[in-house]
C-alpha positions in Angstrom: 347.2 158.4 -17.3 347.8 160.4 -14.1 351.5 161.9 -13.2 351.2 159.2 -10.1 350.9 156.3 -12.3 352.9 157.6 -14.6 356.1 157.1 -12.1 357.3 153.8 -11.3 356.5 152.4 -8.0 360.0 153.0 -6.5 360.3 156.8 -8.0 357.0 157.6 -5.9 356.8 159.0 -2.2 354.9 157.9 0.3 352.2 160.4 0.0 352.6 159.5 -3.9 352.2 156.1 -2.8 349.2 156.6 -0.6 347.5 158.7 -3.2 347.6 155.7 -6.0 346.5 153.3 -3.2 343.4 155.3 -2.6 342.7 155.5 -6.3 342.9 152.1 -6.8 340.4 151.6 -4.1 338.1 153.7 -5.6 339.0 156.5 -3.5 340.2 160.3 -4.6 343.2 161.6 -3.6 344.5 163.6 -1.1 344.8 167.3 -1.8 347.5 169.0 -0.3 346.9 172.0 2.5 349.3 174.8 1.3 346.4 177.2 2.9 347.7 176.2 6.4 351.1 177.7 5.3 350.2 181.0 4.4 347.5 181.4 7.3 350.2 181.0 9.8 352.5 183.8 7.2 349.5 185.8 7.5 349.4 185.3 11.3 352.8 186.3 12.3 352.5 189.5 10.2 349.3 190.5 11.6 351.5 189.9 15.2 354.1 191.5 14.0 352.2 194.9 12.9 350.3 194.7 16.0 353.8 194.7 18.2 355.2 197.3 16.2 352.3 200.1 16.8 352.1 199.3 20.5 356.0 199.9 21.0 355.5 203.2 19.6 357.8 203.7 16.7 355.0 203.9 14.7 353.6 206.6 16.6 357.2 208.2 16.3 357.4 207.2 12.7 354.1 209.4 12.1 355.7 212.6 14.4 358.7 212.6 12.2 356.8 212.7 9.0 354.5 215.1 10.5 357.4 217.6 10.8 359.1 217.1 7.9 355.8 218.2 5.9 355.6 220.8 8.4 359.1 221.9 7.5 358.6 221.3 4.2 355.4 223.8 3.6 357.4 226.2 6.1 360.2 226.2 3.0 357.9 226.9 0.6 356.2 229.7 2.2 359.0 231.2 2.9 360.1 230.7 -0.7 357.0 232.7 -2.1 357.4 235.1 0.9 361.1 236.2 -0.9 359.7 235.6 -4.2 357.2 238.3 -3.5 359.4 240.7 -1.6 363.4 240.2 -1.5 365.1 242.3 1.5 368.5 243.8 0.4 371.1 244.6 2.8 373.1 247.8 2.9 376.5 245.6 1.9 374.2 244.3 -1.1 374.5 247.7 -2.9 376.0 251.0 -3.4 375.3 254.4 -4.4 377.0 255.0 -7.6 379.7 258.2 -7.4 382.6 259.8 -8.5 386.0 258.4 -7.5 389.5 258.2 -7.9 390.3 254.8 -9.6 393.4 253.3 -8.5 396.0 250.6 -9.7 397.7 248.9 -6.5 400.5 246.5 -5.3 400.2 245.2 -2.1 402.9 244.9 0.0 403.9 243.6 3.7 406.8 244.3 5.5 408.1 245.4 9.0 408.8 248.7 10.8 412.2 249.8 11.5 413.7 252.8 12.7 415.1 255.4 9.6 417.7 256.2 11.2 419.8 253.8 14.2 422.7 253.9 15.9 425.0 251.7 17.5 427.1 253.3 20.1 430.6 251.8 21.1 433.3 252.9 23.4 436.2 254.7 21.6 438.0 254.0 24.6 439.8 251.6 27.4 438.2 252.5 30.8 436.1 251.6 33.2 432.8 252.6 33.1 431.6 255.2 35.9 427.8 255.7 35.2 425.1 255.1 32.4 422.5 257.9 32.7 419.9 256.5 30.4 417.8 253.1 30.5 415.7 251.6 27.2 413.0 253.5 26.0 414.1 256.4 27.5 414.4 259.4 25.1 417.4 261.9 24.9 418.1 264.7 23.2 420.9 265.9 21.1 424.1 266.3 23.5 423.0 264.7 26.6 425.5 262.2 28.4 424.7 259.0 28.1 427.5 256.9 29.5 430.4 258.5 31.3 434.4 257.0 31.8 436.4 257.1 34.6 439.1 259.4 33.7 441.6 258.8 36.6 443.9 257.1 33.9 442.9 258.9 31.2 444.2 262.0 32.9 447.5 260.3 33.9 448.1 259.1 30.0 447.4 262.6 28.9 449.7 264.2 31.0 452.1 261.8 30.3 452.0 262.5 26.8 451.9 266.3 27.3 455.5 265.6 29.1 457.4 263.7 26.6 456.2 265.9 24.1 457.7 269.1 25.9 460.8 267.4 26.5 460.8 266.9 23.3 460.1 270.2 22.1 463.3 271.4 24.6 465.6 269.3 22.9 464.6 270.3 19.5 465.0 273.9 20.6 468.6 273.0 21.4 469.3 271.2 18.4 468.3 273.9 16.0 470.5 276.1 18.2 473.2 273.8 17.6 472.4 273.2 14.3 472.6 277.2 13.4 475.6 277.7 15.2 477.6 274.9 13.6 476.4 275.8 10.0 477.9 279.5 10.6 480.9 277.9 11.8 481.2 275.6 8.4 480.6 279.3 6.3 483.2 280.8 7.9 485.9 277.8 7.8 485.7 277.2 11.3 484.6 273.7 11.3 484.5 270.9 9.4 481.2 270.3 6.8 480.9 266.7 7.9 479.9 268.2 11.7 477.1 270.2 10.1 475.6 266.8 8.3 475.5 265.0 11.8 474.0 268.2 13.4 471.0 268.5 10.9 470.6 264.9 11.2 469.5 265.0 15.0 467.4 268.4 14.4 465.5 266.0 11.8 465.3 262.9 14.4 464.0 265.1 17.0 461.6 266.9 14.8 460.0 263.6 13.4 460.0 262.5 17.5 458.4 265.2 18.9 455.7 265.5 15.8 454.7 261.3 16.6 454.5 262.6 20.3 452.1 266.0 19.2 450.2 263.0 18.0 450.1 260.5 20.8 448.9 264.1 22.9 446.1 264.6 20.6 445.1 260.9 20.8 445.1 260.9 24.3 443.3 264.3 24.8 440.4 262.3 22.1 440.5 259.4 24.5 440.2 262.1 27.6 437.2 263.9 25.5 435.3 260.7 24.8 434.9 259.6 28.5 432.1 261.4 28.3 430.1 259.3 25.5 427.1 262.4 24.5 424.5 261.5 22.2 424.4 262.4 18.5 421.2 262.5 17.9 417.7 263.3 19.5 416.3 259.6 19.9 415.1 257.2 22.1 417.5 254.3 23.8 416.4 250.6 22.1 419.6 248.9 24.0 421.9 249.5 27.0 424.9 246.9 27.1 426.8 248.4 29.6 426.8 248.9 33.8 428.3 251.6 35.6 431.6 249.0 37.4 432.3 247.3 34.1 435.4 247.7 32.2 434.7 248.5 28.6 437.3 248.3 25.4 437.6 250.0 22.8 434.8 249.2 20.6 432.8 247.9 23.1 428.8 248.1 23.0 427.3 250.7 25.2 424.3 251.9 23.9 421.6 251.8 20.6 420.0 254.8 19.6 417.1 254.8 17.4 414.9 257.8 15.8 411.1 257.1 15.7 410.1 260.3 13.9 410.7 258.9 10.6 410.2 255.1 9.9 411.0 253.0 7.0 408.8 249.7 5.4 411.2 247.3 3.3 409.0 244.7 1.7 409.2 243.3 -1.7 407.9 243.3 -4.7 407.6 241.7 -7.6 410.4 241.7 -10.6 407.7 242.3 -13.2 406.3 245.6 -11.4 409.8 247.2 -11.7 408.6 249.6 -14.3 405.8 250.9 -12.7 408.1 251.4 -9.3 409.5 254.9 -8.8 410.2 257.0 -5.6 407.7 259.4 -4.9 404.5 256.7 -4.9 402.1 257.1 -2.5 401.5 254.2 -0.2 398.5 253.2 2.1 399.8 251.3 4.6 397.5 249.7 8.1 399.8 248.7 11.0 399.1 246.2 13.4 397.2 247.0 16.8 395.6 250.2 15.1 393.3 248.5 13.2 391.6 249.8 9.9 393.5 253.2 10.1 395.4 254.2 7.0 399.3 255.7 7.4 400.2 257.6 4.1 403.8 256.6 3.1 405.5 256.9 -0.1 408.7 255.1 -1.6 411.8 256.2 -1.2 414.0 254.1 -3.1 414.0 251.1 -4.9 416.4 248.4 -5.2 418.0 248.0 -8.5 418.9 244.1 -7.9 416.2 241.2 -7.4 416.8 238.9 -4.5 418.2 236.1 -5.6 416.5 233.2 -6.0 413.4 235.4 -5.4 412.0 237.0 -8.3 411.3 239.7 -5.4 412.5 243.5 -5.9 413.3 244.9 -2.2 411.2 248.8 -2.3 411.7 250.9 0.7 408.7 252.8 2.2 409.3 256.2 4.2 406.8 256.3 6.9 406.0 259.6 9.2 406.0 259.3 12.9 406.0 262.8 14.5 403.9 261.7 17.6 405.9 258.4 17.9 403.1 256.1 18.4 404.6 253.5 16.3 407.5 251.3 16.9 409.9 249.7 14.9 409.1 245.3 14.5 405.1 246.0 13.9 404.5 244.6 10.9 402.8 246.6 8.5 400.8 245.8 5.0 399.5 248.7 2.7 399.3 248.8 -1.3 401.7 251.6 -3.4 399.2 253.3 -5.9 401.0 252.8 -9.3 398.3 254.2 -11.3 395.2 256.5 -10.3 392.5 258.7 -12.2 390.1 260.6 -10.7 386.2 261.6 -11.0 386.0 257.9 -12.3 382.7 255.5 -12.4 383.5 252.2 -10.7 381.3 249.0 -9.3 382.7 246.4 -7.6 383.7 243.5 -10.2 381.0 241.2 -8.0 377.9 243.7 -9.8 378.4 243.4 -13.5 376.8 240.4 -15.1 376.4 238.7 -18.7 374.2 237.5 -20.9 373.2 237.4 -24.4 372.5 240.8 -24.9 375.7 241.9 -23.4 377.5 243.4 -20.0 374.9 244.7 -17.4 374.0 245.6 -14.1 371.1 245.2 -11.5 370.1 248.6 -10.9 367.3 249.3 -7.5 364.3 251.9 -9.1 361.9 252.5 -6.1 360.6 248.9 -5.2 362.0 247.6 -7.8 364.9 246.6 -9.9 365.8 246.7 -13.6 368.6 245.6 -16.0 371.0 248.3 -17.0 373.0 248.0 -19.8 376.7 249.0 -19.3 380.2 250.3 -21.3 382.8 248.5 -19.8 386.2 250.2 -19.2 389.1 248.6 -17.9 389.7 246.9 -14.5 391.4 248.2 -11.5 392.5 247.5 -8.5 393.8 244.3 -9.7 390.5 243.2 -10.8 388.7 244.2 -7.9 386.7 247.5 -9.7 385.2 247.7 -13.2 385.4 251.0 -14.6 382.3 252.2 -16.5 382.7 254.2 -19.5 378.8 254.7 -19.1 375.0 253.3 -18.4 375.4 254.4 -15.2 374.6 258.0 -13.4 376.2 259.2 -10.0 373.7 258.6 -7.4 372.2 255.0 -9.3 371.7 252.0 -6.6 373.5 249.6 -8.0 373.6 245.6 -6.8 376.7 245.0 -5.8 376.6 241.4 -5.0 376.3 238.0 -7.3 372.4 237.0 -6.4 372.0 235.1 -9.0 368.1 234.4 -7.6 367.6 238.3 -8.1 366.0 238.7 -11.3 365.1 242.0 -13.2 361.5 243.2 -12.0 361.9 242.2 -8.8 360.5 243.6 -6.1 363.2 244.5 -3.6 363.3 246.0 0.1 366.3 247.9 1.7 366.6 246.7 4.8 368.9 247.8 7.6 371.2 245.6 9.8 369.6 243.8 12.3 366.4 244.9 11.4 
């Protein structure tokens, strides 16, 4: 039995119907046309393909790959080009030699003058003239600012005369006091007259010693209208105007001296130890660049800042030509430990590997593995020491190239070559 008979009449399509109709007339079936369906698929693609490589992403498609292969082969030549020769820089290596190891703490901190001063008036005046402007320099003795001493003068003299009439009436009261005490030896005159003389010679002596003393103040105020410098220096600040009346302790001028500077930075608690005055310190100062001004501590702080962990160390810094000011900021590293005529590579050249510590080291055209004694670090870390392997004058790699292999065939090559 056939799958259309099989199935009632009222399960069946129409086509199913059709079908058993022709069957039972003696005629076959119909056969369905699923080839129509997949010419048209077949069709559209075709159509589509043929759009595609006229709008010329195809075309673009195959420029791209092109290039890439290009590219590609390019890489690889230039892979077996370095595999066959690899070109060293002058950075990559370094001559081995003989130098003087060194243990360092690096420290930053500003410039400021060794030795400052801050001028004030001593006395009540008005101020007549100011002879010197900022950055000016002075020497030792020069007049800076100078006082009208119109009432200086009168004060003085004032002084002067109540002092000597003073000192008249204390010459008559000794008189009278030696007169009246030969009187009282002889019975002449009561003792009680002596008491009250001697007590007016003392009130007049203590008088006319308070007014010696308001004479010498006054001559001091008289003597410092003229406000001289006490050092050779070079004027940071002037606070004052000739016109302007001044007090005593007024601002007038700041004096600084720039031949000897001083670095206060801090360092760390833990190095206290190895701190000491006396340390050499390499210190670069902003605006010159790489050069190196040789300093050396001075004097440490025996407290931490609070809160800190940070011990304050003071750096003396030479300045004989006065090219540097105090505020540039300044960082260096004190040399806490050095030795000299010693064998170091950067920490970057040693390597590792199963049979041990080693370095790269350049013979002719080529380069080898060199076994290596390690020493201790210094520097922080920065500089193996060898203890030996190595010979002055070696060419050692300097630099991690991991790709650089032992037997190698290497070029030194200058920069921008």
């Amino acid at each position: 039995m056939s799958k259309d008979e099989a199935k009632p009449d009222w399960a069946m399509s129409k086509r199913e119907r059709e079908n058993a109709a022709r069957v039972a007339a003696g005629q076959p079936p119909k056969k369905r046309r699923r080839w129509i369906f997949w010419l048209i698929v077949l069709v559209v693609l075709v159509a589509g393909a043929g759009w595609f490589v006229q709008s010329g992403q195809f075309a673009e498609m195959q420029a791209q790959r092109a290039a890439a292969e290009a590219e590609a082969q390019a890489e690889a030549d230039a892979r077996a080009a370095r595999a066959a020769i690899i070109q060293l820089a002058p950075f990559e290596v370094t001559a081995v030699a003989p130098s003087t190891l060194v243990e360092t703490l690096k420290i930053t901190g500003s410039l400021a003058p060794a030795r400052q001063v801050h001028i004030s008036s001593e006395v009540t005046a008005r101020v007549e003239s100011v002879a010197v402007r900022e950055g000016e320099r002075v020497e030792l003795g020069d007049v800076l600012v100078r006082f009208d001493t119109e009432a200086l003068d009168i004060a003085l003299t004032q002084a002067r005369a109540n002092a000597e009439a003073t000192r008249v009436q204390l010459e008559k009261a000794r008189t009278d006091f030696e007169r009246t005490q030969d009187l009282v030896e002889r019975g002449l005159s009561a003792s009680n007259t002596l008491t009250a003389v001697r007590s007016a010679l003392d009130q007049l002596t203590a008088t006319l010693a308070a007014q010696d003393t308001l004479v010498a103040s006054a001559q001091r105020s008289r003597d410092n209208a003229l406000v001289r410098a006490p050092f050779s220096g070079v004027v940071s600040v002037r606070a004052v105007d000739p016109g302007e009346f001044a007090a005593t302790g007024s601002a007038l001028v700041t004096l600084v001296d720039l031949t000897s500077l001083e670095v206060e930075a801090n360092a760390p608690v833990a190095y206290a130890p190895d701190l000491a005055p006396g340390l050499d310190v390499d210190l670069t100062v902003e605006g010159f660049g790489d050069r190196v001004f040789r300093g050396k501590v001075e004097r440490v702080s025996p407290v931490a800042l609070e809160g800190s962990r940070m011990l304050p160390v003071y750096v003396a810094l030479e300045n004989e030509t006065g090219e540097l000011r105090g505020g540039m900021f300044a960082s260096g590293r004190i040399v806490l430990e050095a030795r000299a005529d010693g064998i170091g590579v950067p920490a970057g050249a040693l390597r590792h590997d199963a049979e041990g510590a080693h370095v790269i080291v350049v013979a002719g055209d080529k380069v080898e593995r060199r076994a290596v004694e390690v020493g201790r670090s210094w520097d922080a870390g920065a500089v193996i020491e060898i203890a030996s392997g190595l010979e002055p004058g070696d060419m050692v790699v300097t630099e991690p190239l991991p790709e650089l292999q032992p037997g190698d065939t290497v070029e030194l090559v200058e920069i921008g070559q």
